[in-house]
C-alpha positions as CSV (number, residue, x, y, z in Angstrom):
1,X,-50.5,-43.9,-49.3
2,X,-51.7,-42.2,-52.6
3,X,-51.7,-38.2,-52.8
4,X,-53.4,-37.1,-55.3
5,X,-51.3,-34.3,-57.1
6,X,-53.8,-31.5,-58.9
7,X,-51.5,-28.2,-59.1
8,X,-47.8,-27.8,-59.5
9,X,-45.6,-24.9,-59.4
10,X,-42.1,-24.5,-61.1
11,X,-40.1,-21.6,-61.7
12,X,-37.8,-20.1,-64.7
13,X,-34.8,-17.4,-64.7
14,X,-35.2,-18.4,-69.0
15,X,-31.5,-19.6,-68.9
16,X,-30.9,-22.8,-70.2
17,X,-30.2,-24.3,-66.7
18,X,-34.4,-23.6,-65.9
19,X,-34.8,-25.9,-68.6
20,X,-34.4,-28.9,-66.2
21,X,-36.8,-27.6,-63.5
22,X,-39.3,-26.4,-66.6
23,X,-38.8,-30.1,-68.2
24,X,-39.9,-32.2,-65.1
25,X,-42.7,-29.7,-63.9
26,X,-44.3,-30.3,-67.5
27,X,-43.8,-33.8,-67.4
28,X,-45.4,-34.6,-63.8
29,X,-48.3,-32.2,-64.9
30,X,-49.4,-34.2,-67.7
31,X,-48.4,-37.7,-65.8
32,X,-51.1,-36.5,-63.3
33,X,-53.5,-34.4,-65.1
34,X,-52.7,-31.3,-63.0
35,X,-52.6,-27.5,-63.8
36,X,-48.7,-26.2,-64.0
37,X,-48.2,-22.8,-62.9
38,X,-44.9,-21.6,-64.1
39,X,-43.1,-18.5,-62.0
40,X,-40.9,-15.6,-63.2
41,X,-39.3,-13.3,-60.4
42,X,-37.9,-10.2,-61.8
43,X,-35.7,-8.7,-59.1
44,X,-36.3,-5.6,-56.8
45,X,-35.3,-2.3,-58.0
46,X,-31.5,-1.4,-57.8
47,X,-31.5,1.8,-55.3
48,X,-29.0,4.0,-54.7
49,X,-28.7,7.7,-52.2
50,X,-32.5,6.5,-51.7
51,X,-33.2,7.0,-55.5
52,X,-34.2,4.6,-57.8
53,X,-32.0,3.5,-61.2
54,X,-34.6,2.4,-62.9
55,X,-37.2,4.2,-63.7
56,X,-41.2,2.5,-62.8
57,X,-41.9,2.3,-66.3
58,X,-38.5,0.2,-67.4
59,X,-39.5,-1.4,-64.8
60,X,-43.4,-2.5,-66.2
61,X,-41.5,-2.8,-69.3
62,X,-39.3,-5.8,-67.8
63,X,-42.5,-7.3,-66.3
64,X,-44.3,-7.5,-69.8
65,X,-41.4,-8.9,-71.3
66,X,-41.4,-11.6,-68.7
67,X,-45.3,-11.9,-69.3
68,X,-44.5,-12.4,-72.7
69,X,-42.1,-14.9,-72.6
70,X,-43.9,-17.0,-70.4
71,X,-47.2,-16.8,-72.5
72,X,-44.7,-18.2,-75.7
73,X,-43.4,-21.2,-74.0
74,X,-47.7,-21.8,-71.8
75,X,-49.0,-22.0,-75.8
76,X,-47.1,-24.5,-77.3
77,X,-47.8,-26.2,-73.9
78,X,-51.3,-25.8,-73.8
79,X,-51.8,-27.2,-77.4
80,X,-50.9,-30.5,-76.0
81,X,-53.5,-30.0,-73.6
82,X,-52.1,-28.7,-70.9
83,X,-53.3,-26.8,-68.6
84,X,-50.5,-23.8,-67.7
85,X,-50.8,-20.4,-66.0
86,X,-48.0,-17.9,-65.9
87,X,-46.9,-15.3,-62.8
88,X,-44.5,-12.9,-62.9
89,X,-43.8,-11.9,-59.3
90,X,-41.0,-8.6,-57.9
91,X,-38.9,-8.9,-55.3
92,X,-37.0,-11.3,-53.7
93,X,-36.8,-15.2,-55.8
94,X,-37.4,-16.6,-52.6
95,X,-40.2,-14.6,-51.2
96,X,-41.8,-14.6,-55.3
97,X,-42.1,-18.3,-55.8
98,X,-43.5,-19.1,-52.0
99,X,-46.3,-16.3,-53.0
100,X,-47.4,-18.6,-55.8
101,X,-47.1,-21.8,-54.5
102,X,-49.3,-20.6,-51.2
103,X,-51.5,-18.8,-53.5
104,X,-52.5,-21.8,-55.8
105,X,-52.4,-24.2,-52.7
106,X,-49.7,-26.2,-54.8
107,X,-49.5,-29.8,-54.3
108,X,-45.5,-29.9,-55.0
109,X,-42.6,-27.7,-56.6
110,X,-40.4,-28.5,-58.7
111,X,-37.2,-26.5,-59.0
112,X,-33.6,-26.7,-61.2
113,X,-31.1,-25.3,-58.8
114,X,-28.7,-23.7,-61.0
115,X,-29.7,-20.9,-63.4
116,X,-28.3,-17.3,-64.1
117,X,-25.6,-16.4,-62.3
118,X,-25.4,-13.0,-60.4
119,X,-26.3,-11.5,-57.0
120,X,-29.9,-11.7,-57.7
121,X,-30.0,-15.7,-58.7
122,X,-33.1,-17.0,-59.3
123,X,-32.6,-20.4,-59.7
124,X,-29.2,-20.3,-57.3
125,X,-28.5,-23.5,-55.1
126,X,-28.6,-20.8,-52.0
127,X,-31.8,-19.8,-53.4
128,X,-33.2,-23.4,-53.5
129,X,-32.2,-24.4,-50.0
130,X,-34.0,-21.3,-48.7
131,X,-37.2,-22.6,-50.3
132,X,-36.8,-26.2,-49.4
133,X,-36.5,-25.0,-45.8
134,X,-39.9,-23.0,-46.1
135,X,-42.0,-24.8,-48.5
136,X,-45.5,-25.7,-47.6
137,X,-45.4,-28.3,-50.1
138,X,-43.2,-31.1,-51.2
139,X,-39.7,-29.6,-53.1
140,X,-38.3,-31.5,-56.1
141,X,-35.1,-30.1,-56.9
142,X,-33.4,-31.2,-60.4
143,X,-30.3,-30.4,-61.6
144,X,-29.8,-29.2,-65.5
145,X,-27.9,-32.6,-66.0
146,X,-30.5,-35.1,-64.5
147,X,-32.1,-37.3,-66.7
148,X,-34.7,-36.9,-68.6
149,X,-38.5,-37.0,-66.8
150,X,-39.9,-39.8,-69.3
151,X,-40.3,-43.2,-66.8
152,X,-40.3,-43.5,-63.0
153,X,-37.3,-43.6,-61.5
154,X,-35.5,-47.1,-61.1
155,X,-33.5,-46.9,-57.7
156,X,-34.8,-44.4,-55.2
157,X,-33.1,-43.9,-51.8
158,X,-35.4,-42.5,-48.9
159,X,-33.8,-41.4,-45.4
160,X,-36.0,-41.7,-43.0
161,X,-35.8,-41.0,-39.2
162,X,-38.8,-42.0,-38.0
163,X,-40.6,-38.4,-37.5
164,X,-43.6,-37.4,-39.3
165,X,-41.5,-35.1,-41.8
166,X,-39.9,-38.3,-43.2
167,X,-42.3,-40.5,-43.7
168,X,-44.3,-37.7,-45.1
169,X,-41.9,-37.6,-47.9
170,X,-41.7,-40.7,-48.6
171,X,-45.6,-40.9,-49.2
172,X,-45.3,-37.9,-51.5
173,X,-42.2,-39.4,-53.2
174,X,-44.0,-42.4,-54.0
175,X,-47.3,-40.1,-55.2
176,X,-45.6,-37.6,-57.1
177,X,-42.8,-40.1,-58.8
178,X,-44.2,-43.6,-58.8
179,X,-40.9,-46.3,-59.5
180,X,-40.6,-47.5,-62.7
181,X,-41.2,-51.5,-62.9
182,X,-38.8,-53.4,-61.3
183,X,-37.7,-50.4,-59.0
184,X,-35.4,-50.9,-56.2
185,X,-36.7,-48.5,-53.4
186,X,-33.6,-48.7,-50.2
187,X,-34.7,-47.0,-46.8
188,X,-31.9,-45.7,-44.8
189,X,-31.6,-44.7,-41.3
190,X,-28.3,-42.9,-40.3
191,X,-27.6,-42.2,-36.9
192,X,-25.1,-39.7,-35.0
193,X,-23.5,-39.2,-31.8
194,X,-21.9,-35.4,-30.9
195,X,-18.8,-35.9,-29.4
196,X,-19.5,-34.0,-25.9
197,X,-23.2,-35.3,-25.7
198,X,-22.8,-35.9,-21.9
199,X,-23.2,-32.4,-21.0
200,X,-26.6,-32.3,-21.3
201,X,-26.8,-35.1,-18.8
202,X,-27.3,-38.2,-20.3
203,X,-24.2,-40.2,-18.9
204,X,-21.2,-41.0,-20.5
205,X,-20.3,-41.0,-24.8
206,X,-19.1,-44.6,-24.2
207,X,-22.6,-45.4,-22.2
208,X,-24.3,-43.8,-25.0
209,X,-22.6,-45.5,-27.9
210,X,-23.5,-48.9,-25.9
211,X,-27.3,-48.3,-25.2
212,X,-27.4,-47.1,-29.2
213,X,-25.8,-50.6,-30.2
214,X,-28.7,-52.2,-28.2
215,X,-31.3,-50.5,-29.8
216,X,-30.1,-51.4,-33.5
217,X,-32.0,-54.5,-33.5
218,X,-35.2,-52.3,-32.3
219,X,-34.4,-49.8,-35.5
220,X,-33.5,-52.4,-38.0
221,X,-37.2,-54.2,-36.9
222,X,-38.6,-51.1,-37.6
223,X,-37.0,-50.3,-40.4
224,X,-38.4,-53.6,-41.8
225,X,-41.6,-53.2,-40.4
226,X,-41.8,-49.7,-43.2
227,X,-40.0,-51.5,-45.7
228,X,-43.3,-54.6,-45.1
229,X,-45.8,-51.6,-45.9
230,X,-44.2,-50.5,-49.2
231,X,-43.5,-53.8,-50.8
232,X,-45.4,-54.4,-53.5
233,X,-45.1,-56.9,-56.6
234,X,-42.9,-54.9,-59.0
235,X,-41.1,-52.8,-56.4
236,X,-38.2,-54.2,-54.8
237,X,-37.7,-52.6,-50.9
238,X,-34.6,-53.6,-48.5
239,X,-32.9,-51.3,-45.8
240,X,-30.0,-50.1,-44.4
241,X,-29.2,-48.7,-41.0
242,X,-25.8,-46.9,-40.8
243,X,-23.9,-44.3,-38.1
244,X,-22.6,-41.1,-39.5
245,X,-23.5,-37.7,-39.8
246,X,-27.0,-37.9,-41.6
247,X,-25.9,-35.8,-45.0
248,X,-22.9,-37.6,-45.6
249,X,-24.6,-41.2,-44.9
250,X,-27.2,-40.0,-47.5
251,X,-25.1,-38.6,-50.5
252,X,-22.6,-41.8,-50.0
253,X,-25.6,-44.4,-50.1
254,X,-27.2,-41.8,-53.1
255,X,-24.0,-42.4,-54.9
256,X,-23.3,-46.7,-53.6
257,X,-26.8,-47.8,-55.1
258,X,-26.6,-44.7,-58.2
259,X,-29.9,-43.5,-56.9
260,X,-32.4,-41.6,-59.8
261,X,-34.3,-40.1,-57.0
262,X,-33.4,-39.2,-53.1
263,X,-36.4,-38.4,-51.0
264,X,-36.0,-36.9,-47.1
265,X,-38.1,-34.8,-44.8
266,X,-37.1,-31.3,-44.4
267,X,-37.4,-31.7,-40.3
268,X,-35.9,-34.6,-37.9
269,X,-37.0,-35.1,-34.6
270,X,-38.2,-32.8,-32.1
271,X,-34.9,-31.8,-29.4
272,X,-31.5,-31.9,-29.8
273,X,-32.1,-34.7,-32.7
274,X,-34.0,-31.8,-34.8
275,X,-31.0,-29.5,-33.8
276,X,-28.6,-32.1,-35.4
277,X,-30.5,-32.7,-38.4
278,X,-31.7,-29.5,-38.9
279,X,-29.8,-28.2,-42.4
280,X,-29.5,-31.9,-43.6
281,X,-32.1,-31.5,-46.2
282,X,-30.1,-28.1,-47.7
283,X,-27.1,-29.6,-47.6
284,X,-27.9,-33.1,-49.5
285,X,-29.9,-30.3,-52.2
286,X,-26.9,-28.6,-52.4
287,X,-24.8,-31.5,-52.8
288,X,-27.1,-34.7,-55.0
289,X,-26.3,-35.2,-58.6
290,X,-29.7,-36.7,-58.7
291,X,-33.2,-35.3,-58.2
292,X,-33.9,-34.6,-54.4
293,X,-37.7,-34.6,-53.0
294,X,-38.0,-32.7,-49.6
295,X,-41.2,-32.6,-47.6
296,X,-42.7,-31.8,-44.3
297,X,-45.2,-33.0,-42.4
298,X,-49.0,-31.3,-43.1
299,X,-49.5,-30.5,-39.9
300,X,-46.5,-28.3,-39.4
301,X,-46.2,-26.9,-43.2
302,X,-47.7,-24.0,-42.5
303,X,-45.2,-22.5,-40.3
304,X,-42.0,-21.2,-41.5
305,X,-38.5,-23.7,-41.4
């Protein structure tokens, strides 16, 4: 189940919100001996009647400063031994951080989703939901108020649904942020059905909602049957199978057990189930007051979400 985790990526606007994301990517690079690469994006040029208002050399000048800055906070670092690398990328936040993380071949991101505000956010939560959905690797996002990355988190919620996306999470989850003795990880499975499903020709809502209620027992066994792999002494595993729309389900459960860490794949099922859970993973980013791991299965992390 182990991953081994060798190069990280995080990213910095330098506000004081970055600090969060900056905090946790330093921490889980010394936990696992890995090589932090720390991005800066300084946005496009402003243009206006096609010509440019700045100037290419303010605009080298901005670049060196952000060179410079990063190189101050990558010393201190490195004189605890760690190993850090700096990029300062132009152009889009987005589009600048996936550059680094594909370049290195990162084995996870991490990200605080809140940082300088203005059209050209860096660390904005609209910003983070766009990377989530078209990382290669596993996503951590943290928010400036989470606590601080010292132990392994003590109650960790992980929605699964079965797909190769999910339970790729969770085996990153597990690598990248072992529990902390004692942990309680809960594994839920939240399931929806559209009002008007029998359009697409699958009989009746009300035959629907009865052949779902028979299959429960089949989900809760193999809900079980995960939770049986995972349990080990020290780590405490039980499940919970609910219906309602995914997001919600998740963020309620996040906030019922007072989770330190939500973990959840960043595709569902293939079909109308993917449709459904499609923006699931942005939304619960958006919304968690805790730390939120998003991944996608290797074999489709290539391709954009």
């Amino acid at each position: 189940m182990s991953t081994p985790i060798r190069t990280l990526v995080t990213a910095t606007d330098f506000s004081a919100s970055a600090e969060a994301g900056l905090a946790w990517g330093r921490a889980l690079a010394e936990a696992h001996g890995a090589a932090l690469h720390v991005v800066h994006v300084v946005p496009s040029l402003p243009v206006a009647s096609g010509r440019l208002l700045v100037t290419p050399e303010i605009a080298r000048a901005f670049v060196e400063a952000a060179e410079d800055r990063l190189e101050e906070a990558a010393g201190g670092w490195r004189e605890g031994g760690l190993e850090v690398v700096g990029h300062v990328e132009t152009g889009s936040p987005e589009e600048g951080i996936l550059e680094v993380v594909r370049r290195v071949d990162a084995d996870a991101l991490v990200l605080s989703t809140r940082g300088h505000s203005g059209l050209r956010n860096l660390l904005s939560g609209s910003t983070a939901r766009r990377v989530v959905r078209r990382s290669p690797c596993p996503v951590l996002t943290v928010h400036p108020e989470s606590l601080d990355p010292v132990t392994g988190p003590a109650t960790v919620l992980a929605a699964v649904d079965f797909s190769s996306h999910s339970l790729a999470a969770l085996r990153h989850a597990l690598s990248l942020l072992p529990p902390a003795p004692g942990a309680h990880l809960r594994i839920l499975h939240a399931w929806y059905l559209p009002v008007g499903l029998e359009i697409y020709g699958h009989g009746s809502a009300a035959e629907l909602t009865g052949a779902l209620a028979e299959s429960r027992e089949e989900v809760a066994a193999r809900l079980e049957e995960l939770a049986e792999t995972l349990r080990r002494p020290g780590l405490y595993v039980d499940t919970r199978l609910v219906r309602g729309f995914p997001d919600a389900a998740i963020l309620s459960e996040a906030s019922a057990v007072n989770a330190d860490l939500v973990v959840l794949g960043t595709q569902g099922l293939s079909g109308l189930e993917r449709w459904i859970l499609g923006s699931v993973a942005e939304r619960v980013v958006q919304q968690a007051v805790c730390p939120v791991l998003t991944a996608r299965a290797a074999e489709t992390a290539s391709g954009a979400g």
